[in-house]
Structure formats: structure tokens, C-alpha cells
N, C-alpha and C positions, 0 to 999 in steps of 0.2 A: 504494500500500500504506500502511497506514494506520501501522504501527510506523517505516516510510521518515520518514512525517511528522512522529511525535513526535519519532524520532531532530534530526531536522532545524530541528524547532522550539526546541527543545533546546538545538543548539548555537547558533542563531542569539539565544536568551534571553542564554544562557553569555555568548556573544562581545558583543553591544549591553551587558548590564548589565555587564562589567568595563571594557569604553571608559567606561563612564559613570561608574564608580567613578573610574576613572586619571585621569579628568580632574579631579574634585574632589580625590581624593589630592595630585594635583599642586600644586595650588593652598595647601596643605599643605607643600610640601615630599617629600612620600609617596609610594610605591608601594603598591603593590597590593600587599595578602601581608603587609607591613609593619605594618599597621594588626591584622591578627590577633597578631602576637605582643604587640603592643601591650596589646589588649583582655586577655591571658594576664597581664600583668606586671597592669593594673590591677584584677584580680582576686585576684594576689598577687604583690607585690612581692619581688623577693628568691629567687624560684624559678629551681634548677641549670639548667644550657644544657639536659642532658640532659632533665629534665622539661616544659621549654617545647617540644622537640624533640616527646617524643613526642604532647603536648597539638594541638600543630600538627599533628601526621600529617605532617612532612616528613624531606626527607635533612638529616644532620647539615651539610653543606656547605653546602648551600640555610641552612641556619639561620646560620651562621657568617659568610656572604658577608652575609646580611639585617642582624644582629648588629653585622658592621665599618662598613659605612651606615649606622646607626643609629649608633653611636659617634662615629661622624664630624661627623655632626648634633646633637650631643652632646643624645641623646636617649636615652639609655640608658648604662649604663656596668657593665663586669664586674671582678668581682674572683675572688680565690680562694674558696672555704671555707675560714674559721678550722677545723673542725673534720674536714673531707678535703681536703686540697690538691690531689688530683688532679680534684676538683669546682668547675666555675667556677657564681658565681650571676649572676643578670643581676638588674637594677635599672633604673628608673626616673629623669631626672633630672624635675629641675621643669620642665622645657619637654616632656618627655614626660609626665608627670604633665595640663598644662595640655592639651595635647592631648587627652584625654579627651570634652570638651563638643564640640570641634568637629565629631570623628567621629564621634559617639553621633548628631549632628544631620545630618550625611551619610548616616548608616544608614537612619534615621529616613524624610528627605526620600526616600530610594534609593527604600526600601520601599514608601510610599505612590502615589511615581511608579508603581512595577510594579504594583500590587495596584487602582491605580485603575478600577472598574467593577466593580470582584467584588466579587458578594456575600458574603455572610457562607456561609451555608450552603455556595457554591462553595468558598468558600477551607479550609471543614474538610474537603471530598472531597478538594481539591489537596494538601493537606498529609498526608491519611493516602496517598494516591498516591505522592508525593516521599519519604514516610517507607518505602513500599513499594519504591521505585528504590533509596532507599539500602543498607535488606535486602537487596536481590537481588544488589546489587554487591560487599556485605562477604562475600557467601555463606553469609547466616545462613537 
């Protein structure tokens, strides 16, 4: 059956490209998942837990456990808001900050690995198709 297959194909893309990521990550110091809230902060630095939270699409837990690892790596660091206390913001240090280049060139290398052989016109099908999965999934 041929939706057996994409199903399948799918998870086997899913599962090969995030090994491939975790191991660059690593090399890093990184996880997987880490690197997104990251890309979040260096789009705006200084953005509430809450806001990263929902940018990321995850549980506030998952965010908070990601957060105290990141702190620990002294990659990031939280404080209060001066202007709501019960609002923490997250931040950037400079060694998270310098992370930027490496991972952009991670991303970069990922993508051109996966995309190698496709053509141009295949990849605008792929892409309104993938754009199409992801519609069907939010239930729009």
C-alpha cells in the first residue's frame, strides 16, 4: 500500500536525519531541540520563557529541563522581568550568541546532504506536499 510507504519512508527520513543532526549537535556540546530555542533567542534576544515556549510548540517542562542545560553550559541565562516578576526572560550568553555560525553551517550542510539529487522543480512539489502534511495535521 502505497500511504504504508510514505508512512514508512517518513519515519525512516525522521529517524536517519535527527541521528545525523545528534551527532553534529554533539560535537557542539548540543542536543537536538536545543538548537531551536536557540535559533528563537537569536532572532530575539530577551524573549519571556513563556513566549519561547509557545514559538517552540512544546510543554512548558520540556522547555524548562532544555533551559536548566542550557544554563548549565552557560549558554543562556534567565532573569526576572523588571516590569512583571512573575515573567522570567531568557537571554543569550556570548558563547551562545557565538554558536550561531556553527549551527546555521550544520543546517546548511544537513540540508544539502538530504536535498542532494533533487531537482529544482521536484523540490517545489515536495515542499507544497510537506506544506500539505503539515495542514492536515494542525486540522486546518
Amino acid at each position: 500500500m502505497v500511504e504504508e510507504d510514505v508512512r514508512k519512508l517518513l519515519q525512516t527520513l525522521t529517524t536517519a536525519s535527527r541521528k545525523s543532526y545528534a551527532q553534529k549537535f554533539r560535537e557542539l556540546n548540543l542536543h537536538v531541540g536545543q538548537e531551536t530555542a536557540l535559533c528563537q533567542l537569536w532572532n530575539k534576544d530577551g524573549i519571556s520563557q513563556t513566549e519561547l515556549r509557545k514559538q517552540m510548540g512544546c510543554e512548558a517542562s520540556t522547555l524548562s529541563n532544555m533551559l536548566r542545560k542550557l544554563e548549565q553550559d552557560e549558554i543562556v541565562y534567565r532573569e526576572k522581568d523588571q516590569q512583571d516578576a512573575r515573567s522570567i526572560k531568557v537571554f543569550l550568553t556570548e558563547k551562545g550568541k557565538q554558536l550561531q555560525e556553527p549551527i546555521r553551517t550544520i543546517w546548511e550542510q544537513q540540508q544539502q546532504k538530504i536535498l542532494d539529487g533533487i531537482l529544482p522543480e521536484e523540490l517545489l512539489l515536495m515542499r507544497r506536499l510537506l506544506q500539505q502534511m503539515v495542514t492536515n495535521l494542525n486540522g486546518r
